[in-house]
Structure formats: C-alpha cells, structure tokens
N, CA, C and O atoms as a DFTB+ gen file, in Angstrom:
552 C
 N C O
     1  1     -40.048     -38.845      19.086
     2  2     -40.410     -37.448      18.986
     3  2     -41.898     -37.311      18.666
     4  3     -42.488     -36.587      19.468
     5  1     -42.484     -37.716      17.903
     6  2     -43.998     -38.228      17.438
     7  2     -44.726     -38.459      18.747
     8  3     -45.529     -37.635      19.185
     9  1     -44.479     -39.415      19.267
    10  2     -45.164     -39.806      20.209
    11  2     -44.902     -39.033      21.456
    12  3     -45.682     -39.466      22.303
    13  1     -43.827     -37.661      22.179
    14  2     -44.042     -37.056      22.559
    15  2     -44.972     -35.789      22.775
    16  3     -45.504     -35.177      23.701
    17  1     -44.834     -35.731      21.014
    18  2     -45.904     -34.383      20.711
    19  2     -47.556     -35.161      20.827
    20  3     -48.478     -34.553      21.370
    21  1     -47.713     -36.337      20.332
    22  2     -49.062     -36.621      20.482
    23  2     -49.800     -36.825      22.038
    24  3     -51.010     -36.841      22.266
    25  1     -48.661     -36.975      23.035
    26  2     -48.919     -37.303      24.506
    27  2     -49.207     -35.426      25.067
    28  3     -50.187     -34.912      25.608
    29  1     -47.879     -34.834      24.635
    30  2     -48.346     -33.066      24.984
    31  2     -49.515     -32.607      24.439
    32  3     -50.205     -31.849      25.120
    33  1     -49.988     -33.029      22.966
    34  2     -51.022     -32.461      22.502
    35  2     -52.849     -32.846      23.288
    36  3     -53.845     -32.154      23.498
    37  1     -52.435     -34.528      23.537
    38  2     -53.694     -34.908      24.509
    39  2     -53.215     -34.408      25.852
    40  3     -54.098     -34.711      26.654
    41  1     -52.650     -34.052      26.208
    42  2     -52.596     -33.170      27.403
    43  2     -53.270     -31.881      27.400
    44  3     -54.161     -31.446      28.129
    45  1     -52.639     -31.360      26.405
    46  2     -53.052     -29.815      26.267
    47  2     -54.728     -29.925      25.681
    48  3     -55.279     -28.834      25.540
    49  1     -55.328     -30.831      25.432
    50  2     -56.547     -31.132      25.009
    51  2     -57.302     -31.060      25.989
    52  3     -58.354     -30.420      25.976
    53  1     -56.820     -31.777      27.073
    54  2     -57.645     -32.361      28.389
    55  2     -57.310     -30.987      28.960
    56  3     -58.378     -30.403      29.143
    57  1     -56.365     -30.290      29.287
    58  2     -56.767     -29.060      29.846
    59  2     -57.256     -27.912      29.405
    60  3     -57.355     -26.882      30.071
    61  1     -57.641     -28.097      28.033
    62  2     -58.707     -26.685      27.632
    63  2     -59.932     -27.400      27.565
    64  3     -60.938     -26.692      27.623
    65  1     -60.116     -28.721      27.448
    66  2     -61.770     -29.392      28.115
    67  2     -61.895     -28.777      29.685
    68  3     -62.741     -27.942      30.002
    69  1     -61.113     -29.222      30.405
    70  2     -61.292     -29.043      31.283
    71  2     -61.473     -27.690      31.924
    72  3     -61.926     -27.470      33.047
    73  1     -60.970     -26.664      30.874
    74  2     -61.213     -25.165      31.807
    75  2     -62.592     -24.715      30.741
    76  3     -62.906     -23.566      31.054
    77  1     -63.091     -24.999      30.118
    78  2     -64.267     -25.267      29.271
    79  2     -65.701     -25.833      30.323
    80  3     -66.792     -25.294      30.135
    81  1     -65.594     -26.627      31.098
    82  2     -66.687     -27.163      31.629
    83  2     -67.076     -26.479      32.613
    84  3     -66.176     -26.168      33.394
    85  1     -68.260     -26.078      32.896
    86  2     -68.994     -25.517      33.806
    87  2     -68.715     -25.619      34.912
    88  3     -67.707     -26.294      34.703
    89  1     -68.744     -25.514      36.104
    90  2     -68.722     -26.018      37.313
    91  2     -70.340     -26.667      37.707
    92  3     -71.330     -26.162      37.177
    93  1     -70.465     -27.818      38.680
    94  2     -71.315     -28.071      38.788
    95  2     -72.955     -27.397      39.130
    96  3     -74.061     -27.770      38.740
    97  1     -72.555     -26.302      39.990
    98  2     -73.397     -25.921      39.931
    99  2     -73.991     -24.951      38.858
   100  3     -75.128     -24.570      39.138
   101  1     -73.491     -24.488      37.738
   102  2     -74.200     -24.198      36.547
   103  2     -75.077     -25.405      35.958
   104  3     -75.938     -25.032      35.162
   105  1     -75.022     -26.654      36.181
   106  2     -75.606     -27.015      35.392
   107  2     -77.231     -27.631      35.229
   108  3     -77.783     -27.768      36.320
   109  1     -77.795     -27.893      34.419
   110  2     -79.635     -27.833      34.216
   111  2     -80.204     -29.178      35.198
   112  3     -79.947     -30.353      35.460
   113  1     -81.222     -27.999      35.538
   114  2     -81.777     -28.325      36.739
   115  2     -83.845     -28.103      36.250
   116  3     -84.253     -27.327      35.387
   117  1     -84.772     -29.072      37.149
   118  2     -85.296     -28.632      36.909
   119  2     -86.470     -28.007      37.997
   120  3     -86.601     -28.445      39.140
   121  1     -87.333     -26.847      37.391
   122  2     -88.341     -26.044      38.522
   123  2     -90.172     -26.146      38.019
   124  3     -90.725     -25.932      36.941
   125  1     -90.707     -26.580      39.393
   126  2     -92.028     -26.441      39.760
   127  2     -92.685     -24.859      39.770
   128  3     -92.552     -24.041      40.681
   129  1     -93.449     -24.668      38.460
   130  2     -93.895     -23.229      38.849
   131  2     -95.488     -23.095      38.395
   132  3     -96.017     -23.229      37.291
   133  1     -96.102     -22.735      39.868
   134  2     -97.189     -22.349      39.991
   135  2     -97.866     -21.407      39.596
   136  3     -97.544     -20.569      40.438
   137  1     -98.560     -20.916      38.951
   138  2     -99.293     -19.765      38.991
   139  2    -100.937     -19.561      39.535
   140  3    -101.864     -20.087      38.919
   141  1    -101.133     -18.803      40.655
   142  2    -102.349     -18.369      41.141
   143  2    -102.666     -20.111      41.154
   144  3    -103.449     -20.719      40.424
   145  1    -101.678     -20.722      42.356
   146  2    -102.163     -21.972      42.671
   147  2    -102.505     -23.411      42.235
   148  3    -102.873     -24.442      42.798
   149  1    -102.141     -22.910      40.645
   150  2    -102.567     -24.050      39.715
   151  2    -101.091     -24.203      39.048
   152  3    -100.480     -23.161      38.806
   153  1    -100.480     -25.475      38.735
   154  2     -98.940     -26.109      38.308
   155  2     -99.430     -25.456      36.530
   156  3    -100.492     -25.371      35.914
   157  1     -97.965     -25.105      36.237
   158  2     -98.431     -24.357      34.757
   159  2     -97.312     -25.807      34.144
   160  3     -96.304     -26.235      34.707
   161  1     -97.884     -26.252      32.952
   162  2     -97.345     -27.583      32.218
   163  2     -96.110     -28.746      33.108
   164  3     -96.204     -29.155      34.265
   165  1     -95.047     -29.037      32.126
   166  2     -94.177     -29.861      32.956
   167  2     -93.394     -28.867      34.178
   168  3     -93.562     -27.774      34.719
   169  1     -92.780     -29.609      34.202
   170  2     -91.309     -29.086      34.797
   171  2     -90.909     -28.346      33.884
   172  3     -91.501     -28.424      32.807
   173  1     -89.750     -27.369      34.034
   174  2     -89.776     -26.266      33.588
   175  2     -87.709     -26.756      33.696
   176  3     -87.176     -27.208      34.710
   177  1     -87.253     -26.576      32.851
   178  2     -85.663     -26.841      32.692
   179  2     -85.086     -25.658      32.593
   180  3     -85.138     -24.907      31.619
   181  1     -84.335     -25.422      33.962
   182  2     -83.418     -24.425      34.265
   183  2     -81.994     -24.455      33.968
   184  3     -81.599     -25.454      33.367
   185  1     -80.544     -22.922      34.484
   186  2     -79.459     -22.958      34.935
   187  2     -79.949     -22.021      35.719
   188  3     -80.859     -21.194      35.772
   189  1     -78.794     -22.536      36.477
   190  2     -78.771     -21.301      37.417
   191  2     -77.605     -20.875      37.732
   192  3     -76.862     -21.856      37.690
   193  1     -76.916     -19.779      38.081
   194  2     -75.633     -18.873      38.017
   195  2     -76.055     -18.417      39.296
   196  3     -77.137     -18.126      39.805
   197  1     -74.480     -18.455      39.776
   198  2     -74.062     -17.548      41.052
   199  2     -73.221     -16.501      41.014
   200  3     -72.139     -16.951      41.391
   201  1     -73.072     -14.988      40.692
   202  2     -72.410     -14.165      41.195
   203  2     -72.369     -13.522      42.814
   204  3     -73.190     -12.847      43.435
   205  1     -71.148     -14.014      43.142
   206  2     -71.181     -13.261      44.699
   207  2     -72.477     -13.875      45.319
   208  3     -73.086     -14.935      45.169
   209  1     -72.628     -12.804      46.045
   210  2     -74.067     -13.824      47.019
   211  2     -75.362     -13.433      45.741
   212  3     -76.510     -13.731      46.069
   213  1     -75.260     -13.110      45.042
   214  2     -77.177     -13.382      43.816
   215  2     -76.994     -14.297      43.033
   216  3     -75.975     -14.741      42.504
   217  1     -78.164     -14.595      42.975
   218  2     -78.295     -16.134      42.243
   219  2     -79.552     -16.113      41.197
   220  3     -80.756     -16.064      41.450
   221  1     -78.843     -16.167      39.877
   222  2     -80.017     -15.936      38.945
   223  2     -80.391     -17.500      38.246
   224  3     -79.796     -18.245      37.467
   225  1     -81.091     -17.527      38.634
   226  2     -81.955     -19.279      37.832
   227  2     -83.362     -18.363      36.692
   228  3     -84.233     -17.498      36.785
   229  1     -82.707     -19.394      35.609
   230  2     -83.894     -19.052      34.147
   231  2     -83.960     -20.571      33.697
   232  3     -83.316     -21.612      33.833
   233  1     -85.368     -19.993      32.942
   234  2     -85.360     -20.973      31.968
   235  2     -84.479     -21.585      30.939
   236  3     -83.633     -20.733      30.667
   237  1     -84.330     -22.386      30.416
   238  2     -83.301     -22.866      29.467
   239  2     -84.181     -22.203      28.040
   240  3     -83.446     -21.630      27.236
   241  1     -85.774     -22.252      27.668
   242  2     -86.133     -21.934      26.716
   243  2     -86.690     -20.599      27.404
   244  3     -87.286     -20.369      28.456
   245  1     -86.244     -19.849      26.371
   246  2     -87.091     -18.049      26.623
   247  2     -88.770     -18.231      27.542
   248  3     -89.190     -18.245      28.699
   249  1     -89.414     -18.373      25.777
   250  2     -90.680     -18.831      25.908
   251  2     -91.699     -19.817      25.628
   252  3     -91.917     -20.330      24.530
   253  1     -92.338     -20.051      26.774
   254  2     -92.275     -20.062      27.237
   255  2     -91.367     -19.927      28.934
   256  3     -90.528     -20.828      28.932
   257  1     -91.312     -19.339      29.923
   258  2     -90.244     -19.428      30.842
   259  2     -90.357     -18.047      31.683
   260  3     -91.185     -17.147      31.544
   261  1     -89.406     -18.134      32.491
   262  2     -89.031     -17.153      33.740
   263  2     -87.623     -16.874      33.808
   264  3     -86.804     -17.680      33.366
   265  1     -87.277     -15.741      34.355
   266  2     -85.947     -15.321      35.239
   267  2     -86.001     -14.890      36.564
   268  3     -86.875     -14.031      36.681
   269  1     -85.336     -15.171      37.771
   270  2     -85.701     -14.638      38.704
   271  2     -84.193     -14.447      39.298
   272  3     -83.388     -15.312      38.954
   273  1     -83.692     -13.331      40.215
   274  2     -82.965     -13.542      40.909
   275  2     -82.875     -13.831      42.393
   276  3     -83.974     -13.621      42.906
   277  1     -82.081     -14.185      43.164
   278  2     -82.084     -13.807      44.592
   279  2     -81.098     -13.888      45.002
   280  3     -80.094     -14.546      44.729
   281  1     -81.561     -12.645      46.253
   282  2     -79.689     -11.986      47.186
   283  2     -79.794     -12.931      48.257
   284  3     -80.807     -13.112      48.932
   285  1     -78.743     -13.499      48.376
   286  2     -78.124     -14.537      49.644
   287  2     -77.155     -13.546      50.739
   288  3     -76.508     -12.683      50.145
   289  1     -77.070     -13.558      51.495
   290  2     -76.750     -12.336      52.892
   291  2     -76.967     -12.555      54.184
   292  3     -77.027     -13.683      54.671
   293  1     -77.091     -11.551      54.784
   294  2     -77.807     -11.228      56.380
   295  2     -79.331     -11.634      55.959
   296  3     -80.076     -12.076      56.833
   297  1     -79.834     -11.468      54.493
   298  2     -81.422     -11.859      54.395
   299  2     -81.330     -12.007      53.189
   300  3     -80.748     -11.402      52.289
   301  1     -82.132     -13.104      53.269
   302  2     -82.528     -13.976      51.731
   303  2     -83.511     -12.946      50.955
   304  3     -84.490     -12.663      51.646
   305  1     -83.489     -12.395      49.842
   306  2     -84.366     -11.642      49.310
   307  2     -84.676     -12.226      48.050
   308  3     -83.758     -12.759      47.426
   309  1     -86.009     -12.206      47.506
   310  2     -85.787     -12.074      45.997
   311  2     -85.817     -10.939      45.715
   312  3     -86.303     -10.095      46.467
   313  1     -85.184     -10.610      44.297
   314  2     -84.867      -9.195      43.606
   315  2     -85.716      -9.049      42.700
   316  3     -86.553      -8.149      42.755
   317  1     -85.626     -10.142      41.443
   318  2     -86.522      -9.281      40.305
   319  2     -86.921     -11.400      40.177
   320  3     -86.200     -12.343      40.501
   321  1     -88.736     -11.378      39.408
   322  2     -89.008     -12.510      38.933
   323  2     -89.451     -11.801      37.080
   324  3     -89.900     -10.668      36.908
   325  1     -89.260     -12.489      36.299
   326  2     -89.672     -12.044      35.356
   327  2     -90.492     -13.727      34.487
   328  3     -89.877     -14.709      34.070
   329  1     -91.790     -13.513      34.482
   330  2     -92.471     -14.627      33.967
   331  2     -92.970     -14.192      32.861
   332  3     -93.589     -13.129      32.804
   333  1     -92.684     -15.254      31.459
   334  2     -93.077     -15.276      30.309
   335  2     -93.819     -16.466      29.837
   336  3     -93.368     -17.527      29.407
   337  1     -95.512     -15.941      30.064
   338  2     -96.326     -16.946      29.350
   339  2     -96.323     -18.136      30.085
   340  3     -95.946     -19.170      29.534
   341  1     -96.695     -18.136      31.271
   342  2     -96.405     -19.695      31.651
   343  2     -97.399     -19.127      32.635
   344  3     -97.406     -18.004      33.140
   345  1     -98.491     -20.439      32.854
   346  2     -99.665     -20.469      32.972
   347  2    -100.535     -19.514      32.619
   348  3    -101.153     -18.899      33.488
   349  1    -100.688     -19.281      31.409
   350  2    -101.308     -17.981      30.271
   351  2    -101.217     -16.718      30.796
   352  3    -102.006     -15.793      30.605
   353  1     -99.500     -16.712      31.951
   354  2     -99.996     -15.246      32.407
   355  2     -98.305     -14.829      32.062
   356  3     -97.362     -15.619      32.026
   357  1     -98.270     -13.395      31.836
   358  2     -97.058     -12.912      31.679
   359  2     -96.563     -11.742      32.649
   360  3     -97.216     -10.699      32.660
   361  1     -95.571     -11.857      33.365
   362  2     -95.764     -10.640      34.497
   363  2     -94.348     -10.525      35.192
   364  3     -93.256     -11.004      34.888
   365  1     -94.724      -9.785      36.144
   366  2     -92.971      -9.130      36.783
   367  2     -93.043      -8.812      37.995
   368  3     -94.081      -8.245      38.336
   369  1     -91.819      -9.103      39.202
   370  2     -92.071      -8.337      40.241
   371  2     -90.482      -7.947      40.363
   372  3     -89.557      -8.680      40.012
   373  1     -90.386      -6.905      40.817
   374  2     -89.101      -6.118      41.272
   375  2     -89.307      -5.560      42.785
   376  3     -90.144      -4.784      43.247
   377  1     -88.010      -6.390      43.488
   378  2     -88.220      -5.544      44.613
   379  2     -88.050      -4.343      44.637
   380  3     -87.391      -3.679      43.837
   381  1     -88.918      -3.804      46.007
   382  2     -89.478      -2.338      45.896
   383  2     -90.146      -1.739      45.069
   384  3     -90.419      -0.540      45.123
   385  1     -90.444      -2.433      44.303
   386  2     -91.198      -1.193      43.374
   387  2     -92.310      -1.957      42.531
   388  3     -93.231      -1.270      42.090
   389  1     -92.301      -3.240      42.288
   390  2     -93.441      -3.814      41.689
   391  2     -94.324      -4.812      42.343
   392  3     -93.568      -5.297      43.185
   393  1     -95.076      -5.206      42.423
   394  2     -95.623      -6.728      43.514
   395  2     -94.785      -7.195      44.765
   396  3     -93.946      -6.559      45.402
   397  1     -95.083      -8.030      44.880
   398  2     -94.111      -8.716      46.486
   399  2     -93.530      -9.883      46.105
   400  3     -93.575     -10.457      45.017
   401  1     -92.856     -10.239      47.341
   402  2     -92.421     -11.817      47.053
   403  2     -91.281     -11.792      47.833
   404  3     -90.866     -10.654      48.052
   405  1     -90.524     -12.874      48.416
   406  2     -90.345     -13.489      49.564
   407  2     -89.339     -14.776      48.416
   408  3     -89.608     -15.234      47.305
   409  1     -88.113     -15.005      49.386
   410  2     -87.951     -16.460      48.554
   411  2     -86.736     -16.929      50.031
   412  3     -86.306     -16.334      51.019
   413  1     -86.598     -18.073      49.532
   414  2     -86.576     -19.116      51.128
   415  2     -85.507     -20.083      49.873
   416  3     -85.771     -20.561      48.770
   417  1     -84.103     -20.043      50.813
   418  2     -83.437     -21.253      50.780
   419  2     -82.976     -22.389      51.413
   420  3     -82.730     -22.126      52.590
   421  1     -82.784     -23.383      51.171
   422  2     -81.994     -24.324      51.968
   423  2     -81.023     -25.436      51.453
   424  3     -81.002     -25.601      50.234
   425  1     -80.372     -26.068      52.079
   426  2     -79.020     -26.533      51.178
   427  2     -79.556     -27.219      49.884
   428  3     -80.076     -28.327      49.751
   429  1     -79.263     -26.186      48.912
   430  2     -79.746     -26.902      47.566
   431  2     -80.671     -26.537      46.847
   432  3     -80.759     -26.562      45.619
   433  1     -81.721     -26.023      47.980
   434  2     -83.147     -25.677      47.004
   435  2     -83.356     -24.079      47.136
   436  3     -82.821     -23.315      47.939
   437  1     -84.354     -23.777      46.044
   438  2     -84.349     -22.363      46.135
   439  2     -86.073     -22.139      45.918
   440  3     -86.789     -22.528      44.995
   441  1     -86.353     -21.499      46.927
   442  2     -88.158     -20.749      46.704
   443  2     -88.291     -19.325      46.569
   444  3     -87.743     -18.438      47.222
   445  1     -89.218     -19.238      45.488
   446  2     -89.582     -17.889      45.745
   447  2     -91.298     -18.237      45.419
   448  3     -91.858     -19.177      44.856
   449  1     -91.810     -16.925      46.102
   450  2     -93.339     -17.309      45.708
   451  2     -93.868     -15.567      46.251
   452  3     -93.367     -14.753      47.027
   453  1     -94.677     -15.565      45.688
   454  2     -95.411     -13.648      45.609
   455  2     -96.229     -13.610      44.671
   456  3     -96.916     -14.493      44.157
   457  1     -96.126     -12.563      44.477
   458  2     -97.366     -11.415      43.343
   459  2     -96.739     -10.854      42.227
   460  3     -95.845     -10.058      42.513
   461  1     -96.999     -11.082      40.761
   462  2     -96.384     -10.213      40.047
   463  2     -97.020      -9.182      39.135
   464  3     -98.155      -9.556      38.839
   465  1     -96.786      -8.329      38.729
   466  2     -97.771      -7.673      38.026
   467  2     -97.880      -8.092      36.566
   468  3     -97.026      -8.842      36.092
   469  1     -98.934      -7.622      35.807
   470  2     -98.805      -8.274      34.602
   471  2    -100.368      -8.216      33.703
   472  3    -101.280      -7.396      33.818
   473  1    -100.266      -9.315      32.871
   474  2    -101.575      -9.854      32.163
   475  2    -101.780     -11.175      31.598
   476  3    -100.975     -11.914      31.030
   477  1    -102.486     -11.265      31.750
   478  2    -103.151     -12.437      30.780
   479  2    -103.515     -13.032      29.327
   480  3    -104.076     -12.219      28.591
   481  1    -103.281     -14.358      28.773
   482  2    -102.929     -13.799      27.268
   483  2    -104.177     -13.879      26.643
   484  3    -104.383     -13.670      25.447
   485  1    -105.174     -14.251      27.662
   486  2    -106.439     -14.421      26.979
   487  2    -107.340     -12.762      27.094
   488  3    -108.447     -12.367      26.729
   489  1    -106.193     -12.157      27.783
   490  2    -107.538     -10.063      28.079
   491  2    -105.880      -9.553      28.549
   492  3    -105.419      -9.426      29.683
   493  1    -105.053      -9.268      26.865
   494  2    -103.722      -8.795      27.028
   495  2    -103.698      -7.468      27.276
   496  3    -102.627      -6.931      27.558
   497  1    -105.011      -6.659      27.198
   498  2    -104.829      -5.491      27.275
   499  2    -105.155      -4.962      28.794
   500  3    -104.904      -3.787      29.060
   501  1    -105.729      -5.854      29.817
   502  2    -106.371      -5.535      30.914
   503  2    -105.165      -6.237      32.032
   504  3    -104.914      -7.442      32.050
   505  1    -104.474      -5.169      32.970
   506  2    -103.984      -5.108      33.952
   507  2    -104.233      -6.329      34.996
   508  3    -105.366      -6.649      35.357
   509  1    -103.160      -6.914      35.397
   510  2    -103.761      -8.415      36.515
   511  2    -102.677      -8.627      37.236
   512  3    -101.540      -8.357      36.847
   513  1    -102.954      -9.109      38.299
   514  2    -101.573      -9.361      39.466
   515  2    -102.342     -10.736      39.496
   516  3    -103.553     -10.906      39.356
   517  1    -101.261     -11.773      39.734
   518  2    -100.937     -13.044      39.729
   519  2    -100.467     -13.525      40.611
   520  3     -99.490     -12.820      40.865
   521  1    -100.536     -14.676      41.617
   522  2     -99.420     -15.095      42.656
   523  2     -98.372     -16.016      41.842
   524  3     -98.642     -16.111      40.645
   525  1     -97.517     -16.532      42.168
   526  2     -96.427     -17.609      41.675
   527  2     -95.549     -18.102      42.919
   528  3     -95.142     -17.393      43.840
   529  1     -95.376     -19.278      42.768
   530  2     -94.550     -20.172      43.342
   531  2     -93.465     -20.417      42.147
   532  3     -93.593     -20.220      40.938
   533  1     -92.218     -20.974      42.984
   534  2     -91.162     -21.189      41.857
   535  2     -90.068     -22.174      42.464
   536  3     -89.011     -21.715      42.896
   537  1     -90.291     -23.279      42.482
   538  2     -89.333     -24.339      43.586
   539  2     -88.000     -24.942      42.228
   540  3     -88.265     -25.245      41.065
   541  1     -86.775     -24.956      42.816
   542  2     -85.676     -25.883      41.950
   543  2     -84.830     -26.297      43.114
   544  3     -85.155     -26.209      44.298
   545  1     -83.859     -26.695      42.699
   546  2     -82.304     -27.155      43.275
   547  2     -81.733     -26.873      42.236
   548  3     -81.966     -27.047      41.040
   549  1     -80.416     -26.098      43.222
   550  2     -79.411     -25.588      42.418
   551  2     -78.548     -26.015      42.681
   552  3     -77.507     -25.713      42.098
C-alpha cells in the first residue's frame, strides 16, 4: 500500500512539472540591438511570447532593455518597439502614429529595424529620433 501511494504521488509530481514548463518556444533567447548604427553593450537576453499571430520578445532585465511586438499575417508588421536606455538612448515607435519601422521574419529569426522617437540620456530634455536594429531567434 506504501509503495503504491509513493509511485501515484511521483506520478502526480511529474505531471504538475510537466504542465508547469514552458513550451519551448518561451524560452531565453538572445538579441543584437543597434542603435543609430552602433551595437549598444552585449547581447541583450530575451523571452519571447506568442499570442495568436503577435509576438512580443523583451528583455529579461527592464533596464536596461526593450519590448517590441510583431503581427505575423497576410503582412509581417511591427506594432509597438519600446527601448529603455540602451545605447544612451530611450525611445518608442508605435505603428501609425509614432516613427517607422518594418520587421522581417524567417524560420526562427525575428527583425525589426526603424526610427523611434525619444531622447538621449546625456540632453534628456531635448527631443531625438534614433534608428534601431533588433535581431533574435525565437
């Protein structure tokens, strides 16, 4: 009897591990991000999440770091990039309505690269648009 309950109990163990673990593609990954052409420090350690066709990849640490999403469809879009402090610039683009940007997939990898609006932390009070690149695998 003992040794039934201890065989059900590692059972029932292994299946709440198991509905516990991420699926693979949640898990940390890492991204190349440029700003205005110049690589801002290391690699940059992501997740990235898929709802439906958008796909949001962030940083693992705030800040320094980024969020960006993008719609997968009839057309690859990016939606919103949100950059914090990484290459001394802090800034945002939203489609339609703030800077530009463009992002490009292929099995695995994800680009986005544009303009965001923003500033600089060295003249925080003075208005600046920025380009960015943003390469991972997800």
């Amino acid at each position: 009897m003992k040794r039934r309950f201890l065989v059900a109990a590692a059972v029932l163990a292994a299946a709440v591990a198991g509905c516990s673990s991420p699926p693979a593609a949640l898990g940390n990954h890492d991204a190349k991000v440029m700003i205005n052409g110049k690589a801002t420090n290391a690699l940059q350690p992501v997740t990235c999440n898929q709802t439906g066709q958008a796909w949001t990849i962030k940083t693992v640490d705030k800040d320094p770091g980024f969020t960006a999403t993008i719609q997968l469809g009839d057309e690859v879009k990016a939606q919103t990039v949100e950059i914090r402090n990484l290459g001394n610039f802090t800034g945002t683009y939203w489609d339609d309505n703030l800077g530009k940007a463009q992002a490009r997939v292929s099995p695995g990898k994800f680009s986005i690269s544009g303009e965001a609006q923003g500033a600089f932390a060295d003249k925080p009070n003075q208005s600046a648009t920025a380009t960015f690149d943003i390469t991972t695998t997800c």
